[in-house]
C-alpha positions in Angstrom: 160.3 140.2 127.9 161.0 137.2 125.9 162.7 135.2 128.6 160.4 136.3 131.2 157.2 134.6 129.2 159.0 130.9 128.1 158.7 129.6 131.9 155.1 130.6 132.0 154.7 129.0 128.6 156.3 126.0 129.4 153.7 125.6 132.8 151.0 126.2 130.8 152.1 123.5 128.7 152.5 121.0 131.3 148.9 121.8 133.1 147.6 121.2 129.2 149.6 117.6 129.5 148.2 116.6 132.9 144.8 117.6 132.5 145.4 115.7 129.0 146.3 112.6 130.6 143.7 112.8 133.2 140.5 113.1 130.8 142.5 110.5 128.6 142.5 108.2 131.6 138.6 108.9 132.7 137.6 108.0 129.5 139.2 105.1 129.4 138.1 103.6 132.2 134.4 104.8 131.6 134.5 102.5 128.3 135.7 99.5 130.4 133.5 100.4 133.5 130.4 99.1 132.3 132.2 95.5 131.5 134.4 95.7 134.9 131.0 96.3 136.8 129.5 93.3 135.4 131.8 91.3 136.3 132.1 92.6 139.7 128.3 91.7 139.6 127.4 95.6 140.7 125.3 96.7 137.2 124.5 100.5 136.5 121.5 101.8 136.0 121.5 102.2 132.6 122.5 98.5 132.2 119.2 97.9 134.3 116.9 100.0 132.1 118.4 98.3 129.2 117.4 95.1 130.0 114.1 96.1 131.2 113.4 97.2 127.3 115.2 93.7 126.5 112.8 91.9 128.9 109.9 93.8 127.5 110.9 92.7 123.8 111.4 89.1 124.5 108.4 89.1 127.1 111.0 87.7 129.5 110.0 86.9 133.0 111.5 85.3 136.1 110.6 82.8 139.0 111.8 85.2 141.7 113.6 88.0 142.2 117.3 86.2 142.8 117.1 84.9 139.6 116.1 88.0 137.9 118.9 89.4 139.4 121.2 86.7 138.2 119.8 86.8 134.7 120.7 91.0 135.1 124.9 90.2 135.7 124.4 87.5 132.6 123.1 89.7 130.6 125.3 93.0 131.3 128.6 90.3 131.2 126.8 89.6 127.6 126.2 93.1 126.2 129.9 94.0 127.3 131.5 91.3 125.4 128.8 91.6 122.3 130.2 95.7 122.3 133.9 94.6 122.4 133.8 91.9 119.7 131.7 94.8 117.1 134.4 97.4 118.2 137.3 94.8 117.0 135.3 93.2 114.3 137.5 94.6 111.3 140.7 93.9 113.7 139.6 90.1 113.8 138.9 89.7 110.6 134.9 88.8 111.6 132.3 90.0 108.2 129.2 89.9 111.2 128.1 91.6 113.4 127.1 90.7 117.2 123.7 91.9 118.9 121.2 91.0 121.2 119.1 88.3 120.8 116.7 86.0 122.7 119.6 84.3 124.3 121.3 87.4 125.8 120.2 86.3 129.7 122.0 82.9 129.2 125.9 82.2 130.1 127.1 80.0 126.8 127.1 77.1 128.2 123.2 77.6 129.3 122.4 78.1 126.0 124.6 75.2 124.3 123.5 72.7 127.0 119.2 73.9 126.1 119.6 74.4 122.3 122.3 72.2 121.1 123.0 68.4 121.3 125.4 66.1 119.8 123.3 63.3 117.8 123.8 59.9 118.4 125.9 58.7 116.1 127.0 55.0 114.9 130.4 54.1 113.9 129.0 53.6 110.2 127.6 57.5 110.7 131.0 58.5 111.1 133.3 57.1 108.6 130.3 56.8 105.9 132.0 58.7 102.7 129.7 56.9 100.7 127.0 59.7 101.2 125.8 59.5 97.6 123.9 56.7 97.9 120.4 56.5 98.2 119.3 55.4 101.5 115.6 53.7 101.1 112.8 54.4 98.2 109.4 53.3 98.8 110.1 50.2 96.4 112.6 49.2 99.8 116.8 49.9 99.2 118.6 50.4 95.9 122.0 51.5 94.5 123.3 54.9 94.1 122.8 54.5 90.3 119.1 53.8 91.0 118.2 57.4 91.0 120.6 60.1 89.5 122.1 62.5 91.5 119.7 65.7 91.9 117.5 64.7 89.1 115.8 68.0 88.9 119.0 69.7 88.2 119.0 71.3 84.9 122.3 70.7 82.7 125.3 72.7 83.4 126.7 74.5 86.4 124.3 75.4 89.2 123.6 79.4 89.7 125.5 82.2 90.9 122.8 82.5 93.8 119.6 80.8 94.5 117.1 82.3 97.4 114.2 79.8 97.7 112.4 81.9 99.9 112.1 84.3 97.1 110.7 81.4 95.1 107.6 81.2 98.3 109.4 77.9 99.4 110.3 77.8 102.5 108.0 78.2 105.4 108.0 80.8 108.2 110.9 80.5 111.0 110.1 78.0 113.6 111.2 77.7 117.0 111.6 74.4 118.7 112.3 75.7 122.6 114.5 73.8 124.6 113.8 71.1 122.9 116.6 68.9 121.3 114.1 68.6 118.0 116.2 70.6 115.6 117.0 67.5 113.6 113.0 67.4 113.3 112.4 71.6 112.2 115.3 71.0 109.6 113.6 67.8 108.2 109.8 69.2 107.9 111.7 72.3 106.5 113.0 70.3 103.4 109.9 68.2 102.9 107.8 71.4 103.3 110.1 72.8 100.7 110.3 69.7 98.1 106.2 70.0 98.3 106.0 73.3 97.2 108.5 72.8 94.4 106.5 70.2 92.9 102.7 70.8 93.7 102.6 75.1 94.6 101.0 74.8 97.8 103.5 75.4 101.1 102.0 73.5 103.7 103.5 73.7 107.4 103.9 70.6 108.4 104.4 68.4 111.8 107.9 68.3 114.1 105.7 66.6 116.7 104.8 63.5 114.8 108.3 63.4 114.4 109.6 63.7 118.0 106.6 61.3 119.3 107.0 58.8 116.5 109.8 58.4 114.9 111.5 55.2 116.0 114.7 56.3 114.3 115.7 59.3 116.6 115.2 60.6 119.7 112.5 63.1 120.3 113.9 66.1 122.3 117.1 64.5 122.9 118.4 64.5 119.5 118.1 63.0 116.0 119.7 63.2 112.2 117.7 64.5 108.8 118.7 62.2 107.0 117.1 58.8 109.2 113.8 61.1 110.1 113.8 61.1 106.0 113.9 57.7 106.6 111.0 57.2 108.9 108.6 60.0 106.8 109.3 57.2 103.9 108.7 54.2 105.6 105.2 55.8 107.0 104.0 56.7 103.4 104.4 60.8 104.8 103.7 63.0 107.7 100.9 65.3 108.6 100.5 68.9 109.2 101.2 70.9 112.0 98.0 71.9 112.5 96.7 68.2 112.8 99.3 67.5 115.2 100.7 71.4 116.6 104.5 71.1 117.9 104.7 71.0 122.4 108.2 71.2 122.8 108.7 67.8 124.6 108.6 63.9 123.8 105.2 62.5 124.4 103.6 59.6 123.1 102.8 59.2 119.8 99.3 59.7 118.4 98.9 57.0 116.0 95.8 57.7 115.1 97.5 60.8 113.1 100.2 58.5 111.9 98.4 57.9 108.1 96.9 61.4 107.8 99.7 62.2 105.2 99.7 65.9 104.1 103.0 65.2 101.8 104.6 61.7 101.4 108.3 61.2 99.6 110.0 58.9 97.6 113.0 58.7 99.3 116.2 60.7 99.8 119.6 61.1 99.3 122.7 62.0 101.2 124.8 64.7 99.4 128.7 64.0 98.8 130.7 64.8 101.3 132.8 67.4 102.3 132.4 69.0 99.2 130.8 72.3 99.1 130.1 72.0 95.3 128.4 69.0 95.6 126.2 71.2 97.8 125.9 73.9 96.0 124.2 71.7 92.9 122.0 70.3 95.8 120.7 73.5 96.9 120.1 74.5 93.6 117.8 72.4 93.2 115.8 72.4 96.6 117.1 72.9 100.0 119.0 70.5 102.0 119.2 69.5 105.5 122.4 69.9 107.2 124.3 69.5 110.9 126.9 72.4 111.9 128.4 72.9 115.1 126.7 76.1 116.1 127.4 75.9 120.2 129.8 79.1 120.4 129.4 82.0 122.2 129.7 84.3 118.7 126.8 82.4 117.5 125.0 82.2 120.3 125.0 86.3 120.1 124.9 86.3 116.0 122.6 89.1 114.4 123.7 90.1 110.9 126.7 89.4 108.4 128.3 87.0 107.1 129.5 84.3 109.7 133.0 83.4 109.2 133.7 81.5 112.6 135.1 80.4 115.2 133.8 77.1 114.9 134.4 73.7 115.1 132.9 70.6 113.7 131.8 68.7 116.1 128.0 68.8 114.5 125.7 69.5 117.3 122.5 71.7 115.7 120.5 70.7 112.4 119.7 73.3 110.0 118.4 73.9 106.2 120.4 75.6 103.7 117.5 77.5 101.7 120.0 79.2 99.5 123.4 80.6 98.8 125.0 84.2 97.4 127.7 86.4 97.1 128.3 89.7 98.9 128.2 92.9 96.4 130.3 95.1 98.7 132.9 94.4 101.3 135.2 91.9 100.4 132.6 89.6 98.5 132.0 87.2 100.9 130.4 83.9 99.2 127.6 82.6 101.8 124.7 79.8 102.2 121.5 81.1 103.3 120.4 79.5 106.4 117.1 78.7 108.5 117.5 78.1 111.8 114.6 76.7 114.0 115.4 79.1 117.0 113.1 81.6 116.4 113.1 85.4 114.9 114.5 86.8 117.8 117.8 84.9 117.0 119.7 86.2 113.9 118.5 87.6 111.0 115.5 86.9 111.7 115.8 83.8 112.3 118.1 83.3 109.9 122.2 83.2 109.2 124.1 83.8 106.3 127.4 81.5 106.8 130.7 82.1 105.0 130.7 79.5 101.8 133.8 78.3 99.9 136.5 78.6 103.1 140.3 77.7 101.2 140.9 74.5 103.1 138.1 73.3 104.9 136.5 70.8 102.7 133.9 70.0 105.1 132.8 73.7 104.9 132.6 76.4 108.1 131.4 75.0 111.1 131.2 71.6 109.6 128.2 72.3 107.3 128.9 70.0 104.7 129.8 66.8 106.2 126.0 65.4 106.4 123.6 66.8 103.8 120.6 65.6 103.5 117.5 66.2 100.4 114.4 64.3 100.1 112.9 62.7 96.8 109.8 63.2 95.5 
């Protein structure tokens, strides 16, 4: 009886291990079919009603019906690599997470070529590691001892953490389009900012006086904090947005508007460089204006977390550092909080939390504290 049941037993078994292997393999290639159909630019229906809800969100709409169909394969190709970079995450080492965001219909270099640009930079720009110094007053150029180094700095160490939106200084989340203005939005930001700090009010004030007259930069096709600090000095301040609203493009400037100042500054002063502690005093004091290199396709789809890379520094994007922390859980990431000026459908709202302190990168992740920038006032 025995020996009559172990050959049944043994086919039994081997059915179990072939249908085994062939629900194994099935589900295998379901979780790589949506990613393999999007590259073979045939997209499921599922994928189609998804971005349908995504269109909906963004109030995303098309020229014709090839490109919608275009922005469709982009957009699946996008989702699939945002799901296999969360499912790896912890394998990778990444403390963020990736999601959809305004930018999920672009291909990276779409969105690097619309909403980054490398500044123009002179060769003093690049070598200058004599970022101390103060760069104008309205009393016309002195030495770095002229004004001490963040003079509203009380004595001692700065802060574990420091969140000046918690302290109503920072302004709502702009967005500047696909319009190389960031070097503008991260300018008003720290003049809105300093203004706050010393009189209470937060006023919004104007990019587009900025991008039409400032002689120093160049409108939408780039610019730097630090010389637009510059030109609000020289002009004896800026006016509000609501005098002269933001447009998105370079126009000519209204200089009728030029001396209705809202908020005038003394000066400013360039931060230390690469030195992260330098910046950390800096932004403990107000917030600071600062380039990064934020071109890569994990930014370009970054929604939560604490961004830890990959990046570079070549230092295309301007940015404010409004604050920094430390994470409570996790692995205690140490992080700046960071306003970008692409909108709250990028981010965290329109914000990014990137990874502060890296062991051996003196110029801090993605280049963020090679060119720091504050106003005086």
């Amino acid at each position: 009886m025995a020996s009559s049941s172990s050959p049944r037993a043994l086919l039994l078994l081997l059915l179990a291990v072939l249908l085994l292997h062939g629900f194994s393999s099935s589900t295998a290639a379901a979780a790589h079919g949506s990613a393999a159909a999007a590259a073979a630019g045939v997209v499921p229906t599922a994928m189609m009603q998804r971005f349908q809800r995504w269109k909906a969100e963004y109030n995303r709409s098309y020229a014709t019906a090839a490109e919608e169909r275009r922005r469709l394969r982009v957009y699946a190709r996008n989702v699939a690599y945002i799901e296999a970079t969360n499912a790896e995450a912890e394998a990778a080492g990444l403390t963020y997470e990736l999601g959809e965001t305004a930018f999920t219909d672009l291909t990276n270099r779409e969105f690097a070529a619309m909403y980054t640009a490398a500044p123009p930079l002179s060769a003093d720009d690049d070598g200058d590691d004599d970022a101390a110094a103060l760069i104008t007053t309205r009393a016309g150029p002195v030495d770095a001892g002229g004004v001490p180094a963040y003079a509203n700095l009380s004595a001692g160490a700065p802060p574990a953490s420091v969140d000046w939106r918690a302290s109503g200084a920072v302004t709502p989340v702009k967005d500047q389009g696909r319009c190389g203005s960031c070097w503008a939005f991260s300018t008003v930001a720290v003049v809105e900012s300093i203004y706050q700090i010393r009189t209470g009010k937060l006023v919004s004030l104007s990019e587009q006086e900025l991008v039409d007259c400032d002689t120093l930069d160049d409108g939408c096709d780039g610019g730097i904090s630090y010389r637009a600090l510059q030109w609000i000095t020289s002009n004896g301040g800026i006016t509000t947005e609501a005098d002269y609203p933001y447009t998105g493009a370079t126009g000519a400037c209204n200089k009728a508007k030029l001396s209705h100042n809202a908020a005038s500054i003394a000066g400013l002063r360039r931060v230390p460089t690469r030195s992260e502690a330098s910046l950390a005093a800096a932004v403990a004091a107000q917030p600071v204006a600062v380039s990064i290199e934020a071109g890569g396709v994990n930014f370009q789809h970054y929604r939560k977390g604490v961004y830890n890379g990959p990046c570079g520094t070549k230092l295309n994007h301007g940015v404010t550092v409004v604050g920094y922390g430390q994470e409570e859980t996790g692995g205690g990431e140490k992080y700046w909080i960071v306003k970008n000026s692409w909108g709250e459908g990028w981010g965290d709202g329109g914000y990014i939390r990137m990874r502060k302190d890296v062991d051996g990168k003196p110029e801090g992740l993605c280049g963020i504290a090679i060119r720091p920038s504050y106003p005086l006032m």
